[in-house]
Residue frames as qw, qx, qy, qz and C-alpha x, y, z in Angstrom:
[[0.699, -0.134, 0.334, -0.618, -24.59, 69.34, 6.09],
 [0.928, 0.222, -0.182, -0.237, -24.23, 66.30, 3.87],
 [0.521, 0.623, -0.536, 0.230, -21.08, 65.82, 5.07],
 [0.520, -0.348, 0.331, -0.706, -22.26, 65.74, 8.66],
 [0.834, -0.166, 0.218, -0.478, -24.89, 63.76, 7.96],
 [0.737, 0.460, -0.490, 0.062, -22.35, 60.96, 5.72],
 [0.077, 0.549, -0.607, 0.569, -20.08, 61.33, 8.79],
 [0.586, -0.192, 0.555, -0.559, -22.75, 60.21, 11.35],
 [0.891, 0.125, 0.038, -0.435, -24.40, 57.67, 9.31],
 [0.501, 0.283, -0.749, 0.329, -20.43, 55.68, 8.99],
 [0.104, -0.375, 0.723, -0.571, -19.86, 56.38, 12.62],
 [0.744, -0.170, 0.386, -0.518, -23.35, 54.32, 13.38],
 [0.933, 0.089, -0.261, -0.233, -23.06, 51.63, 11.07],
 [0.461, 0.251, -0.766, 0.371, -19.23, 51.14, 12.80],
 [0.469, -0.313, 0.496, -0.661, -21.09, 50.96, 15.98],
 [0.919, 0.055, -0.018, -0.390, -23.45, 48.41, 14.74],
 [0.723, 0.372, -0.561, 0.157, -20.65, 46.35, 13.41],
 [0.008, 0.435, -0.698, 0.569, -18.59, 46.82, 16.54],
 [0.561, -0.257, 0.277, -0.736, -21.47, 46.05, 18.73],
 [0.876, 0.146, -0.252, -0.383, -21.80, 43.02, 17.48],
 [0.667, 0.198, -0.656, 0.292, -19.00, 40.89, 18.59],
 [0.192, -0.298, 0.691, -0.630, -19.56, 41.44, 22.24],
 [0.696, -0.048, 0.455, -0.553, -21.19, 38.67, 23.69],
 [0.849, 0.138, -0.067, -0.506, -20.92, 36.12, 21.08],
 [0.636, -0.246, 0.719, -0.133, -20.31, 32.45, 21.38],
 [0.693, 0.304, -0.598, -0.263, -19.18, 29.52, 18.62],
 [0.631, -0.390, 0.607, -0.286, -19.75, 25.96, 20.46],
 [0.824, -0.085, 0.553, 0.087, -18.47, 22.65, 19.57],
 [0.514, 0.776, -0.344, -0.120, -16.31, 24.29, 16.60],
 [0.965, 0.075, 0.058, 0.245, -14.43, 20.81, 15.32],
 [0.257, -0.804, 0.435, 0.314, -10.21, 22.07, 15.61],
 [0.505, -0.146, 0.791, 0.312, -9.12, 18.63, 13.84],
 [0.605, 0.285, -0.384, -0.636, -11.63, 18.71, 10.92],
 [0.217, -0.050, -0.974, -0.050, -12.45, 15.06, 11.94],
 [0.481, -0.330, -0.416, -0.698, -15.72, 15.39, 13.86],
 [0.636, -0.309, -0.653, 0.271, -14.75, 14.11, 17.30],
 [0.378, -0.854, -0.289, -0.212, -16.15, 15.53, 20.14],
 [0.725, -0.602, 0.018, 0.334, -12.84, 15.45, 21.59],
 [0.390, -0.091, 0.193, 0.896, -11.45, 18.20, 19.36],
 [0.121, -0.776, -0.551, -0.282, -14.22, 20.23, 19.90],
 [0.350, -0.131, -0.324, 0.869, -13.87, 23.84, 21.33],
 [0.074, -0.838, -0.535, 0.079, -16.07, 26.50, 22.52],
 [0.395, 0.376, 0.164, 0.822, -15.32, 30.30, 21.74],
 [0.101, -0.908, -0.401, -0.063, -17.08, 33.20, 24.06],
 [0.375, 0.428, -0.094, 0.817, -16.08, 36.62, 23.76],
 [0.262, -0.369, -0.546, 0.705, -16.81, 39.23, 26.62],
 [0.124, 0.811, 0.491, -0.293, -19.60, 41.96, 27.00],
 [0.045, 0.646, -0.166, -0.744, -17.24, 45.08, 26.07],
 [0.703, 0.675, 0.198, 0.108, -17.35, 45.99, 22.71],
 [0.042, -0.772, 0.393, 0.497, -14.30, 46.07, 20.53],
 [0.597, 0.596, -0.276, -0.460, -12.90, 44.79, 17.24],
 [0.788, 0.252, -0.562, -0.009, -11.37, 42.01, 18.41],
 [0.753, -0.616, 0.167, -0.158, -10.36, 40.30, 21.78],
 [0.093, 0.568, -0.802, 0.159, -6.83, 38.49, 22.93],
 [0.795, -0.202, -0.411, -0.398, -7.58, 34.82, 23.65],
 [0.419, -0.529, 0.663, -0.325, -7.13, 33.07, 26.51],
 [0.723, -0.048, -0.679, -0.114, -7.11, 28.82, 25.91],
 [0.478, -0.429, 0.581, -0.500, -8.41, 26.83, 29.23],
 [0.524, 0.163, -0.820, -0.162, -7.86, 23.33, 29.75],
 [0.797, -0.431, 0.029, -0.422, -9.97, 21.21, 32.33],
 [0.032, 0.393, -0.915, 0.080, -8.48, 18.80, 34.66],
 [0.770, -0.230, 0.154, -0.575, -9.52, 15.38, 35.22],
 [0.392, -0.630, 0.633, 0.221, -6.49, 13.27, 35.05],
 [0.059, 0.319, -0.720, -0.614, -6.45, 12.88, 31.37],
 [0.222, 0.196, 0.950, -0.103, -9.32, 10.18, 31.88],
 [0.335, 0.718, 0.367, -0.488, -12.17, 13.08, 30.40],
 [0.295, 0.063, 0.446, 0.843, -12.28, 14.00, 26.61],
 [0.104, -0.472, -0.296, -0.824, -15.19, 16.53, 26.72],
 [0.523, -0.420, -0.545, 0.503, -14.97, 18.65, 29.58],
 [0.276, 0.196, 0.147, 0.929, -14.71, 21.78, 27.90],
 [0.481, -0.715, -0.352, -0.366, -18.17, 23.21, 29.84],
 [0.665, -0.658, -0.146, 0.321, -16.82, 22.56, 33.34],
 [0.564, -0.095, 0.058, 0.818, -13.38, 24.24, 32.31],
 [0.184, 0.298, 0.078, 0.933, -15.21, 27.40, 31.49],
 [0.622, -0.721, -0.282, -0.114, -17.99, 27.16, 34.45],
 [0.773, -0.287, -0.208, 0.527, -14.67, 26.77, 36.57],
 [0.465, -0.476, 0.079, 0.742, -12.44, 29.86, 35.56],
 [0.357, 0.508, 0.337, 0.708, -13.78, 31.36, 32.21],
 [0.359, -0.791, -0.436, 0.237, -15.42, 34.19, 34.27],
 [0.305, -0.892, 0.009, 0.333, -13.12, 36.22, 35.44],
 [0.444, -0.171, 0.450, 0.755, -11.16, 36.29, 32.07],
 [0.085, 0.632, 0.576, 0.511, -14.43, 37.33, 30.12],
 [0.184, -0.895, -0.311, 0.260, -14.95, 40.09, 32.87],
 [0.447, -0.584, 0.222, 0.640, -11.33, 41.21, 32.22],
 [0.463, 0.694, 0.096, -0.542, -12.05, 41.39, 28.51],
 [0.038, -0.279, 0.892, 0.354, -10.41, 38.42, 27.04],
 [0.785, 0.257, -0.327, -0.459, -11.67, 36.04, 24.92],
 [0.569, -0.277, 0.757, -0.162, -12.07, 32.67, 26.42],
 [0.505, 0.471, -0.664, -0.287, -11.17, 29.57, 24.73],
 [0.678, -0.384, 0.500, -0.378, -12.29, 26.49, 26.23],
 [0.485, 0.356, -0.733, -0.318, -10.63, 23.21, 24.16],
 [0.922, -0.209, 0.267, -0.186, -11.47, 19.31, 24.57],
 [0.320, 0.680, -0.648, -0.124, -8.92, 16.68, 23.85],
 [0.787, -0.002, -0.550, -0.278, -8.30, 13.16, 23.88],
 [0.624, -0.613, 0.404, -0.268, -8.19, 10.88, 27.15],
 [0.136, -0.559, 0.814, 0.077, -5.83, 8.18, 28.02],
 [0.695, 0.302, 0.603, -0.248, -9.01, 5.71, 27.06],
 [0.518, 0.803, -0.110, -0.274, -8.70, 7.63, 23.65],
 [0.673, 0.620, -0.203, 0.348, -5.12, 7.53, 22.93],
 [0.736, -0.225, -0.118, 0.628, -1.67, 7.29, 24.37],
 [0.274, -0.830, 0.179, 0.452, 0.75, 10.29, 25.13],
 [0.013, -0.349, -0.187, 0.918, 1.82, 12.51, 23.51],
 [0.063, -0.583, -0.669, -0.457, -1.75, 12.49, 21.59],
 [0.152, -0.833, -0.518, 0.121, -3.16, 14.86, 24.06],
 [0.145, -0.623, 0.222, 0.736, 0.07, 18.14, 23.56],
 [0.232, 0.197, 0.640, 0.706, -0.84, 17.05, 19.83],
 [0.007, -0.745, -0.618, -0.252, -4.63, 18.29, 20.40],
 [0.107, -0.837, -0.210, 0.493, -3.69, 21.27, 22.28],
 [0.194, -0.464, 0.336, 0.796, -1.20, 22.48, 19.73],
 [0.043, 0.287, 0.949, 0.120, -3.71, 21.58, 17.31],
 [0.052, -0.843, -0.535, -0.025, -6.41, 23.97, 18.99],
 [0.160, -0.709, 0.114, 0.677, -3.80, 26.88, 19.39],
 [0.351, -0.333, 0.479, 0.732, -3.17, 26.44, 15.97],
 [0.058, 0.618, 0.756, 0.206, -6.66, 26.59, 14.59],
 [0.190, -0.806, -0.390, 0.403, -7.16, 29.32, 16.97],
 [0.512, -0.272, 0.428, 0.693, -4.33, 31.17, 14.90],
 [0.211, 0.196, 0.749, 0.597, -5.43, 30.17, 11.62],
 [0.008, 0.603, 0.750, 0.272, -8.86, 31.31, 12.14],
 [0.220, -0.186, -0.171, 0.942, -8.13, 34.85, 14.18],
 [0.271, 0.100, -0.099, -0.952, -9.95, 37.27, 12.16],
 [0.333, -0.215, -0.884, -0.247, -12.83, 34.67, 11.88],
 [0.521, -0.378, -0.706, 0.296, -13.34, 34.64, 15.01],
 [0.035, -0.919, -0.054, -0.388, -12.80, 38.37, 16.13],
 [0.731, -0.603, 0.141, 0.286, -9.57, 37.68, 18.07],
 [0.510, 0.783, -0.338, 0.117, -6.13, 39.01, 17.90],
 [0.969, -0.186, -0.083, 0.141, -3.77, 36.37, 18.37],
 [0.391, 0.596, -0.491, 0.502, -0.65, 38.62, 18.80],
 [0.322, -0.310, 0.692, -0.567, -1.16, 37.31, 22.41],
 [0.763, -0.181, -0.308, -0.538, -2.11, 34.17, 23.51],
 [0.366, -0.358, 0.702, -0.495, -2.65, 32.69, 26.74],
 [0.700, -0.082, -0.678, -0.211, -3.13, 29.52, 27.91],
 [0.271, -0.378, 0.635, -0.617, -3.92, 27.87, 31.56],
 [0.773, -0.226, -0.474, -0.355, -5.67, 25.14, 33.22],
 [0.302, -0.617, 0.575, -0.445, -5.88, 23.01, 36.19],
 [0.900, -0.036, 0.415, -0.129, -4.98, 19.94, 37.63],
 [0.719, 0.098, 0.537, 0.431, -3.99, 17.90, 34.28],
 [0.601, 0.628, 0.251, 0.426, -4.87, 20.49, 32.30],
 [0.192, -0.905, 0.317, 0.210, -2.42, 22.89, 34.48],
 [0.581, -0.230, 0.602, 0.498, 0.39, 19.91, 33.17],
 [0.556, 0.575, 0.493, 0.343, -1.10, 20.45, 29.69],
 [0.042, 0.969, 0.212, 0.122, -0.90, 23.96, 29.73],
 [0.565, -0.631, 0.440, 0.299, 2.74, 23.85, 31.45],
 [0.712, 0.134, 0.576, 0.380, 3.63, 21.54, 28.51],
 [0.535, 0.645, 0.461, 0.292, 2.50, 23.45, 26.03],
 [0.310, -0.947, 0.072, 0.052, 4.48, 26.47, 27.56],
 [0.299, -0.833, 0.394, 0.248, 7.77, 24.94, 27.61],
 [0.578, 0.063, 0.579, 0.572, 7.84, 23.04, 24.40],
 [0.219, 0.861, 0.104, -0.447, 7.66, 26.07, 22.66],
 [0.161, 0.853, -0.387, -0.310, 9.17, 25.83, 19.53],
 [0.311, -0.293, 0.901, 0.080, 10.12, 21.96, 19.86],
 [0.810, 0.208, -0.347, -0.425, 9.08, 19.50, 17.09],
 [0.934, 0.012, -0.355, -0.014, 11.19, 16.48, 17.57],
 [0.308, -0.701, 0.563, -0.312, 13.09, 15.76, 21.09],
 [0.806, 0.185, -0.562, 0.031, 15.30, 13.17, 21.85],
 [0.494, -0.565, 0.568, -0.338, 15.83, 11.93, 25.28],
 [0.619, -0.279, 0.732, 0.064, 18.37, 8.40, 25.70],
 [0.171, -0.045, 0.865, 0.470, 17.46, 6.17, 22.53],
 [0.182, 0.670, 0.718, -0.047, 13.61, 7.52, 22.03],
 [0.186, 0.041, 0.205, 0.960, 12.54, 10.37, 19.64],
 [0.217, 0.493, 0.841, 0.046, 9.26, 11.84, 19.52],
 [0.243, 0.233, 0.153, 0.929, 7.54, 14.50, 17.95],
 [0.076, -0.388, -0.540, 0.743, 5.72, 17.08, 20.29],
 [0.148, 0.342, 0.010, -0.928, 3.95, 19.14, 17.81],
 [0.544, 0.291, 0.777, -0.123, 2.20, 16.60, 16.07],
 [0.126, -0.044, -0.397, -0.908, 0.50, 17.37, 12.25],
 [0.191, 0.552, 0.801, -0.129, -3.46, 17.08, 13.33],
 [0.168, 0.780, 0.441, -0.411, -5.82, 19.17, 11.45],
 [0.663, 0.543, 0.385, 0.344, -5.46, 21.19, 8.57],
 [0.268, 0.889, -0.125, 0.349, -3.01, 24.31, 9.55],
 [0.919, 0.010, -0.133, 0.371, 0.48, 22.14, 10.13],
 [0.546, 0.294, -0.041, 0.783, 2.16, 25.08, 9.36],
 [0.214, -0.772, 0.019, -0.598, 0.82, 28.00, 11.57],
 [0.239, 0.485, -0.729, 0.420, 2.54, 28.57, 14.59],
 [0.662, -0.610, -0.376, -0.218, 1.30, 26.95, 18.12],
 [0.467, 0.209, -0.391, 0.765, 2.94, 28.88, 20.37],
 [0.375, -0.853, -0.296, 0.209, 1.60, 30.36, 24.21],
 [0.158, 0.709, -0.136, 0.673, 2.50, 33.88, 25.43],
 [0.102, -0.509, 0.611, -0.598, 2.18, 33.13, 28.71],
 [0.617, -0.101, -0.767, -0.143, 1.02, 30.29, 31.11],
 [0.383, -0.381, 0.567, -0.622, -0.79, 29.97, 34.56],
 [0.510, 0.084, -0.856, 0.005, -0.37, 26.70, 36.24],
 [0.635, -0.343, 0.317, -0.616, -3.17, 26.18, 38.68],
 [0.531, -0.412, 0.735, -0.090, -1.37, 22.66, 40.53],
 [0.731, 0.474, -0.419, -0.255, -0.41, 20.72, 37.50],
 [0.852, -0.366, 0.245, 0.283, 1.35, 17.72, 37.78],
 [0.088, -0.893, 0.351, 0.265, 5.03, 18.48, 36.79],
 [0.098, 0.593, -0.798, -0.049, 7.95, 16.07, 37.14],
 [0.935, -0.091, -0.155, -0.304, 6.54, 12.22, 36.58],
 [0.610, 0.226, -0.684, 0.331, 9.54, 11.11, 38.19],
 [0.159, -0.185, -0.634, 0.734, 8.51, 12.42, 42.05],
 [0.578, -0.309, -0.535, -0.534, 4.66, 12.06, 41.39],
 [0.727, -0.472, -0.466, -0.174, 4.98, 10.33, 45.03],
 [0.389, -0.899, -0.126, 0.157, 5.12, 13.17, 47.38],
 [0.209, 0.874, -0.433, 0.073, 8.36, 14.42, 45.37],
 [0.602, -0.342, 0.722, -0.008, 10.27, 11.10, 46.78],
 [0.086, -0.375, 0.686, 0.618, 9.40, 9.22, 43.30],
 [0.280, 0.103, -0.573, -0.763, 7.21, 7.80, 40.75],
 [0.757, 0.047, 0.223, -0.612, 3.53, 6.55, 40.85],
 [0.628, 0.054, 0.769, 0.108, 2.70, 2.39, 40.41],
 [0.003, 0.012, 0.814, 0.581, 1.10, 1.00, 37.35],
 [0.034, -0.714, -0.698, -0.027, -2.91, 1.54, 38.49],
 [0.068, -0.675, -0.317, 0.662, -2.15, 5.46, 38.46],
 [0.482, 0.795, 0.299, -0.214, -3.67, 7.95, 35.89],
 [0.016, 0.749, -0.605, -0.269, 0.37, 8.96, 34.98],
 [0.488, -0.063, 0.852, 0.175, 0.42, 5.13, 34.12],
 [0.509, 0.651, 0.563, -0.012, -2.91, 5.26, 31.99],
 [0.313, 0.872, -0.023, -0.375, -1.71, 8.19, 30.06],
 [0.030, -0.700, 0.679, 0.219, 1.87, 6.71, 29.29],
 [0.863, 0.169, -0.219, -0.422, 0.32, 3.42, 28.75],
 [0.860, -0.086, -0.444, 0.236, 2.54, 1.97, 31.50],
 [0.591, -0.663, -0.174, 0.425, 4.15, 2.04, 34.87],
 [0.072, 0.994, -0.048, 0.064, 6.11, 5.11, 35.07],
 [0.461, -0.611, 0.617, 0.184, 9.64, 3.28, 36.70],
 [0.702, 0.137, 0.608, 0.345, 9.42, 1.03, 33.60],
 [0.459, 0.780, 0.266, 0.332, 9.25, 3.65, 31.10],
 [0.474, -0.533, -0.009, 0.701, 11.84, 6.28, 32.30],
 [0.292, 0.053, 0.528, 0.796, 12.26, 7.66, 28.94],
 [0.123, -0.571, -0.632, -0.509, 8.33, 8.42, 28.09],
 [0.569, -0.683, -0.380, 0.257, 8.34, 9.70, 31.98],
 [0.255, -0.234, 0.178, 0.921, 10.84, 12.87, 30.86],
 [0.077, 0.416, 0.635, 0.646, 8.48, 13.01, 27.73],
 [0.236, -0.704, -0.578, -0.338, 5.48, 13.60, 29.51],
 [0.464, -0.677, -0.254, 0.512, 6.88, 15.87, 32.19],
 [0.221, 0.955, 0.029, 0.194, 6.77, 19.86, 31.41],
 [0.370, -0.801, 0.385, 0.270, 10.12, 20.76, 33.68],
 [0.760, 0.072, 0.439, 0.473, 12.03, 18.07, 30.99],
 [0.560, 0.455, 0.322, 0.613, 12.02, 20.94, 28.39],
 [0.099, -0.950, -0.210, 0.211, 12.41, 24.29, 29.97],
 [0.510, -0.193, 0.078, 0.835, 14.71, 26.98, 28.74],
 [0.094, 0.375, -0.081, -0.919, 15.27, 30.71, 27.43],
 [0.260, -0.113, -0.481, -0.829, 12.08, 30.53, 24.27],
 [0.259, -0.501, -0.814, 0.141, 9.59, 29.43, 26.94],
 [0.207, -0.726, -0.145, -0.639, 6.75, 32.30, 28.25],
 [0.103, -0.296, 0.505, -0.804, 6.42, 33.55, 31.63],
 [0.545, -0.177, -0.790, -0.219, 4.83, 31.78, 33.95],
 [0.553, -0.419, 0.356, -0.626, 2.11, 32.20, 37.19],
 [0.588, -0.009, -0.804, -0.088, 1.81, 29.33, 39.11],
 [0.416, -0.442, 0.332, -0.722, -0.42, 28.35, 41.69],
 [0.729, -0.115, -0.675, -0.010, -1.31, 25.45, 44.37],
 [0.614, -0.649, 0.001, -0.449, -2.77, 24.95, 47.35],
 [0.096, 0.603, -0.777, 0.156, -0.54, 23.83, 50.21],
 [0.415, -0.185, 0.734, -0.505, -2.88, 21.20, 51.27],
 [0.680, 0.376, -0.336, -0.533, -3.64, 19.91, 47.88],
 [0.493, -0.344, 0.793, 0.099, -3.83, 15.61, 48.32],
 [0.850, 0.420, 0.305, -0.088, -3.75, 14.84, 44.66],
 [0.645, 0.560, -0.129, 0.504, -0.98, 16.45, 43.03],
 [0.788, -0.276, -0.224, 0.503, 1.78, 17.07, 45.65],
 [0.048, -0.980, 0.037, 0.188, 2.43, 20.60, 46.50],
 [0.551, -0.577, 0.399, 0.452, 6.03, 20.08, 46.16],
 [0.652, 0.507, 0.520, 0.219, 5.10, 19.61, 42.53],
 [0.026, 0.984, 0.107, 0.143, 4.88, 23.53, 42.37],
 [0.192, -0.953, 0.233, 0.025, 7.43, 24.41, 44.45],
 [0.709, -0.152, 0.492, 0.482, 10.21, 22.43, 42.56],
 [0.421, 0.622, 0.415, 0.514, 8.72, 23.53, 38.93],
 [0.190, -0.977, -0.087, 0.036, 9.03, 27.27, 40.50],
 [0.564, -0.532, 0.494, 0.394, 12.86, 26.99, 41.18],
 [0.702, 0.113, 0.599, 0.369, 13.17, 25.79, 38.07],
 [0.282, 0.895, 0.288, 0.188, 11.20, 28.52, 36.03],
 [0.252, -0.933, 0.198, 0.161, 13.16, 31.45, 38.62],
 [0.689, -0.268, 0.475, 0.478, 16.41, 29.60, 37.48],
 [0.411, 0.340, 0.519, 0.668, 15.67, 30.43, 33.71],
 [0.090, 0.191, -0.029, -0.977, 14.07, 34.19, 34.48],
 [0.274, -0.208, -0.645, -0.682, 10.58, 32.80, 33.67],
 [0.345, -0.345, -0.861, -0.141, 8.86, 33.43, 36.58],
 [0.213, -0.546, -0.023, -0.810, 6.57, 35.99, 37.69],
 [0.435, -0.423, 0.458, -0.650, 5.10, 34.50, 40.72],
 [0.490, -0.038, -0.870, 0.051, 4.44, 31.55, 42.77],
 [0.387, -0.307, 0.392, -0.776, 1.53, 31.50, 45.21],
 [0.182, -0.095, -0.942, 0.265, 1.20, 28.55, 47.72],
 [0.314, -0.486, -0.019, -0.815, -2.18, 29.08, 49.05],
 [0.193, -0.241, 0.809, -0.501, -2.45, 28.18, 52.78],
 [0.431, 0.209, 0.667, -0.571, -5.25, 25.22, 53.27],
 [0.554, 0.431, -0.108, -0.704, -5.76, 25.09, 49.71],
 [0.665, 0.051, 0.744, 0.036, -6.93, 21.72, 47.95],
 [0.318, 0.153, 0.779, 0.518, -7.40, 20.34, 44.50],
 [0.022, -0.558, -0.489, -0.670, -9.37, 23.29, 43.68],
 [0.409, -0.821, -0.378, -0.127, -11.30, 24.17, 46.90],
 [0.540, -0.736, -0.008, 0.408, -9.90, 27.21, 48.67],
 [0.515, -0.055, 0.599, 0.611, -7.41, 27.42, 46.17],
 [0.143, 0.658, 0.399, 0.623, -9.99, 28.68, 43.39],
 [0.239, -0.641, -0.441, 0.581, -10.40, 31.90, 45.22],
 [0.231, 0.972, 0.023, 0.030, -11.36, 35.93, 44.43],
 [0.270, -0.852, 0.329, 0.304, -7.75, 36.33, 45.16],
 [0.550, 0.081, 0.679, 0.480, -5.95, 33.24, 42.81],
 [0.508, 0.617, 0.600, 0.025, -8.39, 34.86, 40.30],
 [0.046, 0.991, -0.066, -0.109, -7.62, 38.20, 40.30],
 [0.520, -0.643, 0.512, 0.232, -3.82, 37.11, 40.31],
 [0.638, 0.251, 0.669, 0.288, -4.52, 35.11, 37.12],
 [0.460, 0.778, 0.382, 0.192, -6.17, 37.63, 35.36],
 [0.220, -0.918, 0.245, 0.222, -3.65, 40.48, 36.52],
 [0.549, -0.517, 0.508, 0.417, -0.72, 38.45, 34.99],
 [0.625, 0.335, 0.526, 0.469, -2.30, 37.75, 31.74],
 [0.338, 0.902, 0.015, 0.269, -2.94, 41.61, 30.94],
 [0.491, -0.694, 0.355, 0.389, 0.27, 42.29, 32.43],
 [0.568, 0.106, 0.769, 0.274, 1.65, 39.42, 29.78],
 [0.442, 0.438, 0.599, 0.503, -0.04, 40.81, 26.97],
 [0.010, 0.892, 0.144, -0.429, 0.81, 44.71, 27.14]]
């Protein structure tokens, strides 16, 4: 009988315990240890109850010009990943007002690598981890996809280093498990309608901290297709065909590319769809969330 009653009186308190991590939320947790809102991130786990969750990171778009957006990015799409029973991850990061390229792939790798460090903190288990976003932060999210593994890249007579050392765990890894690209910009060389680069008064200018034909070199940098190959994740990608901010064709080049290296699971054009409207849909959604638990069986 005492054995019973021992028995039951574990099993509830692991209930209690368990019980607890559904539902709960860390906001404006500082990634950098510096205290700028722009390395600020928001943490919500999902209703079920279990002992830990798989995170998802989501990056807002707003061509780079926003550094604390990290609300609207999980109004936008956290949803249906918290329904599915991830753990959403919702990061800010610096704008092109802030700071020059590549400062902003430093803050994401940065928040993946916090996210890491701090796992069991949090109640997450980071042997998976997605990432996504849209708009810019679909390029960010692209980026951070296919420099996997890259510290310092050299392209003509310029070196820079992609992985940056912000914050205060240099050494943990920042690596994605998979990536959905909801119409990122891609290739900053055919920014205008896939024919070729944007002037000097566009937001690719403001980020690179000049025209895009005068910088050729920093214009590879900042473009995700520059660094694909075989240690990149799998990748969903989506975009509306009717999208007049970032150039469908954006997609359906960076597709080809992906299929070329075996890193792509799907590519869905959606008919009529714009810079979000249409485009977000029950169906894009479901398609997202279907690929990450796919992705992280």
């Amino acid at each position: 009988m005492k054995k019973l009653l021992f028995t039951a009186l574990i099993t509830a308190f692991g209930l209690i315990g368990f019980s607890q991590n559904a539902n709960k939320e860390w906001l404006d947790v500082n990634y950098a240890d510096d205290g700028q809102v722009y390395h600020n991130l928001d943490i919500h786990l999902p209703a079920t109850e279990q002992q830990n969750y798989k995170p998802i990171i989501i990056i807002y778009g707003s061509a780079w010009f926003a550094n604390n957006m990290k609300g609207m990015a999980f109004q936008s799409m956290g949803k249906p990943l918290l329904d599915a029973g991830f753990a959403v991850i919702s990061i800010n990061h610096r704008s092109s007002n802030d700071a020059k390229y590549p400062a902003q792939i430093h803050d994401v790798k940065a928040a993946i690598r916090f996210v890491r460090a701090n796992a069991d903190k949090y109640n997450l288990d980071t042997s998976f981890l997605g990432i996504t976003g849209f708009s810019s932060g679909g390029h960010l999210s692209s980026l951070a996809g296919t420099t996997n593994g890259e510290t310092n890249y050299t392209i003509g007579g310029k070196t820079i280093n992609l992985e940056g050392d912000l914050g205060n765990y240099t050494s943990t890894s920042s690596k994605v498990d998979a990536v959905v690209d909801w119409f990122g910009p891609i290739d900053f060389d055919l920014m205008e309608n896939c024919e070729g680069p944007k002037d000097g008064n566009s937001p690719e200018a403001a980020i690179m901290g000049g025209a895009p034909v005068d910088n050729p070199e920093m214009t590879r940098f900042l473009s995700p297709n520059t660094f694909i190959d075989a240690n990149d994740p799998k990748f969903l990608v989506i975009h509306g065909d009717a999208d007049n901010v970032v150039p469908h064709c954006q997609s359906v080049l960076f597709s080809e590319q992906l299929k070329e290296k075996g890193l792509l699971v799907d590519f869905i054009s959606v008919p009529k769809g714009g810079h979000g409207p249409v485009t977000f849909n029950e169906n894009t959604f479901k398609a997202m969330v279907d690929f990450f638990l796919e992705e992280s069986k």
